[in-house]
C-alpha positions as CSV (number, residue, x, y, z in Angstrom):
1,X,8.9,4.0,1.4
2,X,10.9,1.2,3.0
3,X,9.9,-2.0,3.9
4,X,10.4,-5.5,4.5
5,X,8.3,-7.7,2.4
6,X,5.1,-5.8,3.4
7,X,4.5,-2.4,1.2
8,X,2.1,0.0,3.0
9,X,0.8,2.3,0.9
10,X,0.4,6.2,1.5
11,X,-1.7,7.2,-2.2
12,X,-0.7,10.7,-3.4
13,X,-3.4,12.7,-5.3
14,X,-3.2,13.6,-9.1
15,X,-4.7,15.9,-11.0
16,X,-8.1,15.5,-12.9
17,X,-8.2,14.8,-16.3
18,X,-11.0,12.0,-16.9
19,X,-9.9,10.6,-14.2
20,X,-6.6,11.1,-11.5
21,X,-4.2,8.4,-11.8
22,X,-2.6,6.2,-9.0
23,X,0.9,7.2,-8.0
24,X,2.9,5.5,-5.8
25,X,6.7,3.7,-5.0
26,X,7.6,0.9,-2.8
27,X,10.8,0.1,-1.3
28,X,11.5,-3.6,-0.5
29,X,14.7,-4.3,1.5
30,X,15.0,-8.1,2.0
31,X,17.8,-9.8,4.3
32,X,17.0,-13.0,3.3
33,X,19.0,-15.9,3.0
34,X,16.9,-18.6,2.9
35,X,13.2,-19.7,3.6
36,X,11.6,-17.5,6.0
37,X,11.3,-19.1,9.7
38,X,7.9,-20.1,10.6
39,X,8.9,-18.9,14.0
40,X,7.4,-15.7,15.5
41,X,9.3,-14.0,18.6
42,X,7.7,-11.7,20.8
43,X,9.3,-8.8,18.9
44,X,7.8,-9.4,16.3
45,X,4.3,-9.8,17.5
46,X,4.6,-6.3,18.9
47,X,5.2,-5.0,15.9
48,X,2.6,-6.7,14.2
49,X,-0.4,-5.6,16.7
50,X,1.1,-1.9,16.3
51,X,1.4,-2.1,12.6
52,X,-2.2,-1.8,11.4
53,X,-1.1,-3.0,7.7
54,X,0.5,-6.2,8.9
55,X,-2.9,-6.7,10.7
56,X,-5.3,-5.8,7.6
57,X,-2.5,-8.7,5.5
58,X,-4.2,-11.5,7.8
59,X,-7.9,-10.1,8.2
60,X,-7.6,-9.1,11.6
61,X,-10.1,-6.2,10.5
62,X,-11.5,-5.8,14.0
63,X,-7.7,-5.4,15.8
64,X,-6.7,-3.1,13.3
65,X,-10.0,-0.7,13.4
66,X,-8.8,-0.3,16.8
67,X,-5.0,0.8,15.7
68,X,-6.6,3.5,13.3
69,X,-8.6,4.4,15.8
70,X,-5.9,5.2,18.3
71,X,-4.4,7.2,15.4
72,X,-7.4,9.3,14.4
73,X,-7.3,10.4,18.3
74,X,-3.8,11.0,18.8
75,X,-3.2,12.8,15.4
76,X,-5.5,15.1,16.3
77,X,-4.7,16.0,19.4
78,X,-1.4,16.9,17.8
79,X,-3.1,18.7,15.0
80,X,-1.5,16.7,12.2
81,X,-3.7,16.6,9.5
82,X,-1.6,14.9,7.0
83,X,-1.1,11.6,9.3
84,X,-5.1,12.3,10.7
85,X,-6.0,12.1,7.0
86,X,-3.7,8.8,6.8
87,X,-5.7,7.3,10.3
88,X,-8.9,8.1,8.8
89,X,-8.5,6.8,5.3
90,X,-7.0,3.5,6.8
91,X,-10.0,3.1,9.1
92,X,-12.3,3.6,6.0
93,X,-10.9,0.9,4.4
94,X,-11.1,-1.8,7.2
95,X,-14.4,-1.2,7.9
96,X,-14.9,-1.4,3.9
97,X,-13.5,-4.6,4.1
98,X,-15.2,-5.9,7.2
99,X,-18.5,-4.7,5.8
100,X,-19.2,-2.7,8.9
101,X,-18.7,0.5,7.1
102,X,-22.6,1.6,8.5
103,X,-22.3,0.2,11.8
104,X,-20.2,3.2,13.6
105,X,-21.9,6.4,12.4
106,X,-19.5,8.1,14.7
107,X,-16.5,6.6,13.7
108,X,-15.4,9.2,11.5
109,X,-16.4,12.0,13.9
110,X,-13.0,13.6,14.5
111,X,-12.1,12.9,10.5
112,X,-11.7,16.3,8.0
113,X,-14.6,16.8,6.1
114,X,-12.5,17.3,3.1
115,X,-11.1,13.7,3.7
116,X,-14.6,12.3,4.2
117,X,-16.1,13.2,1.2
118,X,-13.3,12.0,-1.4
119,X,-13.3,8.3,0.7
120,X,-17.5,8.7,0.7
121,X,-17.2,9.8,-3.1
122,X,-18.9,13.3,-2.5
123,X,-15.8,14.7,-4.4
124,X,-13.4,13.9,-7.0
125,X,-10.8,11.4,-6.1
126,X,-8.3,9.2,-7.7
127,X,-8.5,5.7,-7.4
128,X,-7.0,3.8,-3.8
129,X,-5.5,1.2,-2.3
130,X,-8.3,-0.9,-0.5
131,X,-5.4,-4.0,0.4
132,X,-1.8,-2.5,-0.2
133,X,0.0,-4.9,-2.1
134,X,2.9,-7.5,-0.4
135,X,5.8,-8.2,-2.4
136,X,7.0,-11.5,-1.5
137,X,11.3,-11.9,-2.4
138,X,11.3,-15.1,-4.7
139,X,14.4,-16.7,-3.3
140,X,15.6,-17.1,-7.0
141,X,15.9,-13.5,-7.1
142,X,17.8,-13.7,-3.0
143,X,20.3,-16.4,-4.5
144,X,21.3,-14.3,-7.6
145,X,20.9,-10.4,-6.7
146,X,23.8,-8.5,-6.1
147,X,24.1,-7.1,-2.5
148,X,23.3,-3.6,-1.9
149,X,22.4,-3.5,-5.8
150,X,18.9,-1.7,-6.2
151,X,16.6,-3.4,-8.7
152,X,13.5,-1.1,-10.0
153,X,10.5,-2.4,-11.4
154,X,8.0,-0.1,-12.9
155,X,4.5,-1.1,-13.9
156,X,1.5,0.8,-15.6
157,X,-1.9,-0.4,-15.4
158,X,-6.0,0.1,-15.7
159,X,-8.5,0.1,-12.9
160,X,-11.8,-0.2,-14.1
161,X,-14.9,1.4,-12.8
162,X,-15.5,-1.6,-10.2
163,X,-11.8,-1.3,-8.8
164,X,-10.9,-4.4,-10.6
165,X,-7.1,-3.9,-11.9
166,X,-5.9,-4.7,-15.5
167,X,-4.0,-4.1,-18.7
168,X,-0.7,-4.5,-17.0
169,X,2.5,-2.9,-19.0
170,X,6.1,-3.0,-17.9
171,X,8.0,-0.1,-18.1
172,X,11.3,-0.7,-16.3
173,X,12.0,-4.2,-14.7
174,X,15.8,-4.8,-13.8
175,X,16.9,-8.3,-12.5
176,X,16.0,-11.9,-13.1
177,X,12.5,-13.1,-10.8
178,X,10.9,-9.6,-9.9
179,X,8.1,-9.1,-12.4
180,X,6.1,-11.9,-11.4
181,X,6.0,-11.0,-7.4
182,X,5.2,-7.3,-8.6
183,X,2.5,-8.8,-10.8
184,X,1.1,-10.9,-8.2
185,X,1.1,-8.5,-5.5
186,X,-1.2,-5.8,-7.5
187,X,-3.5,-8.6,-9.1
188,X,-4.3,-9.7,-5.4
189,X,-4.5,-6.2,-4.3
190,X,-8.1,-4.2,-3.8
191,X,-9.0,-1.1,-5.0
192,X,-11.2,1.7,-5.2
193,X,-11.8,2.9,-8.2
194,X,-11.5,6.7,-9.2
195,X,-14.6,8.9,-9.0
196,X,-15.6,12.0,-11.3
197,X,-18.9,14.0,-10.8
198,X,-19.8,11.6,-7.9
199,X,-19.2,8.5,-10.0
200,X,-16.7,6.0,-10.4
201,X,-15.0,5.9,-13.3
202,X,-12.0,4.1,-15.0
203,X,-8.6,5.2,-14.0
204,X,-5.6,4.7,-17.0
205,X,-1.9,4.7,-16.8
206,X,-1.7,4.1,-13.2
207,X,1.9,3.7,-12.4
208,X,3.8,2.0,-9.6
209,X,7.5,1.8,-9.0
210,X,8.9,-1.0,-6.8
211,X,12.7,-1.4,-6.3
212,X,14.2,-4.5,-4.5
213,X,17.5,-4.2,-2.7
214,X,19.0,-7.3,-0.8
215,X,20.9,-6.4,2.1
216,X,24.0,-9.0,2.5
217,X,27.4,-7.8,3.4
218,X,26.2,-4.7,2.2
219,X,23.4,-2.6,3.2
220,X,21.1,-0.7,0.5
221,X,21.6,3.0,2.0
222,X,25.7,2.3,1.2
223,X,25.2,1.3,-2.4
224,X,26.2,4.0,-5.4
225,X,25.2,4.3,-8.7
226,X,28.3,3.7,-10.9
């Protein structure tokens, strides 16, 4: 998945063994040049109020409830379970966050039950993003990355049976700078953990792939393998 400095997370399910793994990739494409402007246009705030993940980032649980909200309806109105699933999973974990989980019995009302039961832990799942992680360019990396170059950084890790993340192992990091924003991002990400037989239970070899590509002269898509 592409992004720009924010990384929102769509989890994709493994199979059982003790317990299912997290899976996922992230695509950061940066444009920077230099220190990002303080300055916010109107653009940008539109995109921000629509963009339920950018809301979650500052704690604006109550702005982006309503966003998932708006999804859950319209998704199934079209029938789209995969994206309903998506609304409803995303509107779980606000109102985790928020601690209003129990104030809305009716929130969930147009959710799958199949859907409700792995977020309630009635079922198996694997373990979740609670916060997706945000992986911020260092502009050491910006000053000395190729253009159009793509830079993969792969990581394995533990999450334990409280969700806390740990026992963090490098398998692929390519160019100077990018193992510490990786790092930091999925330290000061939330999680929930896996669960097995209706409890949680620690998750091993949980493995996310990142890959940075700075787009200068020369954008990402136009870049070939030599």
């Amino acid at each position: 998945m592409r992004t720009h400095l924010l990384a929102a997370a769509t989890l994709m399910a493994a199979s059982f063994t003790a317990a299912a793994q997290l899976k996922d990739r992230f695509e950061v494409v940066s444009a920077r040049t230099s220190l990002p402007s303080p300055i916010e246009n109107g653009s940008a705030s539109a995109e921000k109020r629509a963009n339920p993940e950018l809301l979650v980032s500052e704690r604006r649980y109550r702005e982006a409830a309503s966003v998932y909200r708006a999804q859950i309806r319209h998704y199934h109105d079209l029938n789209d379970m995969t994206h309903l699933d998506q609304a409803c999973q995303g509107l779980y974990r606000v109102l985790f966050l928020s601690g209003t989980l129990d104030a809305d019995p009716d929130a969930f009302e147009l959710c799958r039950n199949e859907a409700l039961d792995k977020l309630f832990a009635r079922a198996d799942r694997e373990p979740m993003f609670l916060t997706n992680p945000i992986f911020q360019t260092p502009i050491s990396w910006v000053n000395t990355a190729d253009p159009g170059k793509v830079y993969t950084v792969q990581v394995r890790f533990d999450i334990d049976e409280s969700g806390r993340a740990e026992n963090f192992d490098f398998v692929q990091r390519e160019g100077y700078y990018l193992s510490y924003p990786v790092l930091s991002a999925l330290k000061q990400s939330k999680y929930l953990p896996a669960v097995k037989d209706g409890k949680p239970v620690r998750s091993s070899g949980n493995l996310i792939e990142v890959t940075f590509c700075l787009e200068r002269g020369k954008r990402c898509e136009e870049s070939t393998d030599d």
